[in-house]
N, C-alpha and C positions, 0 to 999 in steps of 0.2 A: 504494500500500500504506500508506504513511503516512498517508494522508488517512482511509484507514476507520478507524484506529487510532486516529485523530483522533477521529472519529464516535464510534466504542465508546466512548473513556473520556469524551465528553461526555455518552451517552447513560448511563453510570454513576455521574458524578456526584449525582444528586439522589437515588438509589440510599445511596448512601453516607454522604449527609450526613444521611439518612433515619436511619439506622442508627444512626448517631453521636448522631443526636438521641436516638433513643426511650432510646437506653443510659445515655445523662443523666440523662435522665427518669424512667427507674425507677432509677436510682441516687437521685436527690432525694427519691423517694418514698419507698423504702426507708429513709431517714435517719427522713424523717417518721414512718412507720410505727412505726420502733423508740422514737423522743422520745414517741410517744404511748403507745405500750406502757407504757414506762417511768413516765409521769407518772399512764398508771389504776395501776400497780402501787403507785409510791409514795402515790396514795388511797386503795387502798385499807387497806396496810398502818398509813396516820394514822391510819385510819377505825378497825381492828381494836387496833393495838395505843394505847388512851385518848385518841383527841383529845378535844376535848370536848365532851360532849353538851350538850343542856338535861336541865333536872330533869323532863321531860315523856319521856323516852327510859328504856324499859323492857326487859332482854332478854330474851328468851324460848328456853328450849333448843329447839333444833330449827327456830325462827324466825327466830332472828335482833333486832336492836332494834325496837321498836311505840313509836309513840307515841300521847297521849291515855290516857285511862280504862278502862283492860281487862277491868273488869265493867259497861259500859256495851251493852244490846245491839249498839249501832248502831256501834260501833267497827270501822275499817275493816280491822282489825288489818295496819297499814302503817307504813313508817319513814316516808313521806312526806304520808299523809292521815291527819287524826286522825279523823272520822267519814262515815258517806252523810250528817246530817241539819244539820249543825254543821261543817264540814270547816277552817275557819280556827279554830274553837276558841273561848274556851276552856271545857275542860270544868264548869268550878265553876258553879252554879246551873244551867246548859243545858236549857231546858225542855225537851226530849227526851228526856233519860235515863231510859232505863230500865234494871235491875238484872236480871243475868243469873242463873237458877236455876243453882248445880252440883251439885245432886242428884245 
């Protein structure tokens, strides 16, 4: 009798420590999880409340910041690309440009 009891709790061992693992493991995760959380949250709050722009960062209601030349057709209107023709910039003389009708 002792010896199957034996058997069982060898055979439950890797069972166990199986368990103990994974419980680690998302426990570590979960840490990480939250530290990331936390560090998009505090970006984006920099981001919102005045870090600091360039003088090329434009806001626009309902968009959000653009950068680049806003009555340039070819304006990507994006915080991260300034145009399709020109994308590194900058816009001053850009043989591209052309001027947007707001008719």
């Amino acid at each position: 009798m002792l010896e199957a009891l034996f058997i069982v709790a060898i055979g439950l061992i890797p069972a166990i420590l199986s368990w103990l693992l994974m419980r680690k493991a998302e426990a570590h995760l979960r840490t990480r999880l939250r530290a990331a959380m936390n560090a998009s949250a505090s970006h984006r709050l920099n981001r919102f409340y005045g870090a600091p722009l360039s003088a090329e960062h434009h806001y626009v209601e309902g968009v959000g910041y653009l950068i680049g030349d806003l009555t340039c057709r070819f304006n990507a209107r994006s915080a991260h690309l300034r145009c399709a023709t020109n994308p590194s910039g900058p816009c001053q003389q850009c043989p591209y440009y052309e001027s947007i009708d707001f008719d």
